[in-house]
C-alpha positions as CSV (number, residue, x, y, z in Angstrom):
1,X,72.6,92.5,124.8
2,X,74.1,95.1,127.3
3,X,77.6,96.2,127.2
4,X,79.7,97.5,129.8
5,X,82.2,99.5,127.4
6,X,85.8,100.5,128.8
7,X,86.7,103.4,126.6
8,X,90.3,102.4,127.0
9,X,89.5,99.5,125.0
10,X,87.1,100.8,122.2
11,X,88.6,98.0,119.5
12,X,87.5,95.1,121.6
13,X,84.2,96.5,122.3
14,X,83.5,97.0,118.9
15,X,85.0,93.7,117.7
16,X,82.4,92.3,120.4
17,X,79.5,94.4,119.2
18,X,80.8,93.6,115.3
19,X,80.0,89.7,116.4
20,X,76.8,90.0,117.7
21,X,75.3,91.6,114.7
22,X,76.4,88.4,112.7
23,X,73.0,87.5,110.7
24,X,72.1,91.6,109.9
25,X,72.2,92.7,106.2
26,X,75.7,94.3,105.6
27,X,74.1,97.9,104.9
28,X,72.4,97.2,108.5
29,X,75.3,96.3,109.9
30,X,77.5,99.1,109.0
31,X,74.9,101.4,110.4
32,X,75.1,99.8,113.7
33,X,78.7,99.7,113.4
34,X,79.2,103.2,112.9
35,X,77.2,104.0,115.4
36,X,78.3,102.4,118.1
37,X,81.6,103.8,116.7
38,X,80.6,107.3,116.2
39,X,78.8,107.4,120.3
40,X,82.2,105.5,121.6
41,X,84.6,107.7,119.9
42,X,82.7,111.2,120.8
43,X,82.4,109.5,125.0
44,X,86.1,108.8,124.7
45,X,87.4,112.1,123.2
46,X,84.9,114.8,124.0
47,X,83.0,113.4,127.0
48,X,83.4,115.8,130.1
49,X,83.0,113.4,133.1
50,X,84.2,115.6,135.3
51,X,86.5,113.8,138.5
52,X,83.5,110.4,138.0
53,X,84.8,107.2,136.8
54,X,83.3,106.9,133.3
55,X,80.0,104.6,133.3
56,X,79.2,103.7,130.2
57,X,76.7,100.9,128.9
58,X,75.6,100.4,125.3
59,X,72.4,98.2,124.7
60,X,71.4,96.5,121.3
61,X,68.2,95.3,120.4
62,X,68.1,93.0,117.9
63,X,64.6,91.0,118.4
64,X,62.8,93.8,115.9
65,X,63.0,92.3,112.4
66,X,62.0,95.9,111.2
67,X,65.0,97.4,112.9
68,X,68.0,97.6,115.7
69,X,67.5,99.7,118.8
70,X,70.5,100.9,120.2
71,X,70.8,102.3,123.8
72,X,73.8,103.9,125.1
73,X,73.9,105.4,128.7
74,X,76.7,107.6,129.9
75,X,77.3,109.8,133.4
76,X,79.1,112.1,131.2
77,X,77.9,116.2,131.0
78,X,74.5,116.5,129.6
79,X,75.1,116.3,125.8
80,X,71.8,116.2,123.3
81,X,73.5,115.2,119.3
82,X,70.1,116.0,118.0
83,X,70.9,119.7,118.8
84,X,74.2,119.5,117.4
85,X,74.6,121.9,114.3
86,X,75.1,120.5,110.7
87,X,78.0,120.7,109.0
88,X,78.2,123.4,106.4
89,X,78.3,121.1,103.7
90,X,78.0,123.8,101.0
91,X,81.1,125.4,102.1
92,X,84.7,124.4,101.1
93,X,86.2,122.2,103.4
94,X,88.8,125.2,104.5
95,X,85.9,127.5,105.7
96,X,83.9,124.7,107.4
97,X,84.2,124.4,111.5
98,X,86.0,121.6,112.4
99,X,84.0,118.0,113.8
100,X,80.4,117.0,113.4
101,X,80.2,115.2,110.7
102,X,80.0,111.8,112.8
103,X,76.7,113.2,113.9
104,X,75.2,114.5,111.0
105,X,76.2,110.8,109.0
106,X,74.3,109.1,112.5
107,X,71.1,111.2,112.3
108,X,71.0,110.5,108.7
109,X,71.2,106.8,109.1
110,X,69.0,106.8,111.8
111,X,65.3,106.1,111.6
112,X,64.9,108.1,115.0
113,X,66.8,109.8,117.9
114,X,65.6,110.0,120.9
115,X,67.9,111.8,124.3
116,X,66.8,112.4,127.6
117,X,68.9,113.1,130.8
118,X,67.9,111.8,133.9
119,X,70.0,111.8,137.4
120,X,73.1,111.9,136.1
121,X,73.1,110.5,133.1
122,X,72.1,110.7,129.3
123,X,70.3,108.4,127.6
124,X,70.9,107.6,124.2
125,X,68.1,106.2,121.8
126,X,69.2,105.1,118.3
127,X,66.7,103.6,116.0
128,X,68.1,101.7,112.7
């Protein structure tokens, strides 16, 4: 299934994504769930698309019994979350830099990331 996703409208997206998944395991699902969330939510608020129109497509794939492949394509800046840093987790909460914790919950719920960048667009690869 491919989604157009209007990040204007991030609760219906995710309500539409939320009913496809209807047969996955509830840990399964909340993985994909989050997810999509975390991606959407980072496009929406920290995406620099410059004076383009957002494009934004999210893809799941849900014909592996093993696992759901998630795709998400944006013509935002170049942005790689596999290089993003950790949160300092061993510090106290006061002496940690704000934001990235989204990220560091996705790559530990993910089986594998994959990103590449290619004309104008990144390219997303979540494995579940």
């Amino acid at each position: 299934m491919k989604i157009p996703v209007d990040l204007n409208h991030l609760e219906e997206v995710l309500s539409r994504i939320e009913r496809e998944l209807g047969l996955l395991e509830p840990d399964v699902r909340f993985k994909v769930l989050f997810a999509c969330e975390e991606i959407l939510t980072n496009l929406a608020r920290h995406a620099d698309f410059g004076n383009r129109l957002p494009e934004v497509t999210l893809a799941l794939d849900l014909t592996d019994q093993q696992a759901v492949h998630l795709t998400c394509c944006d013509n935002g800046a170049p942005f790689d979350p596999r290089a993003f840093p950790d949160p300092e987790l061993d510090r106290r909460i006061e002496e940690r830099r704000l934001g990235g914790l989204g990220i560091y919950l996705l790559k530990q719920y993910a089986r594998q990331i994959d990103y590449s960048s290619k004309q104008g667009y990144n390219i997303l690869r979540i494995t579940l």
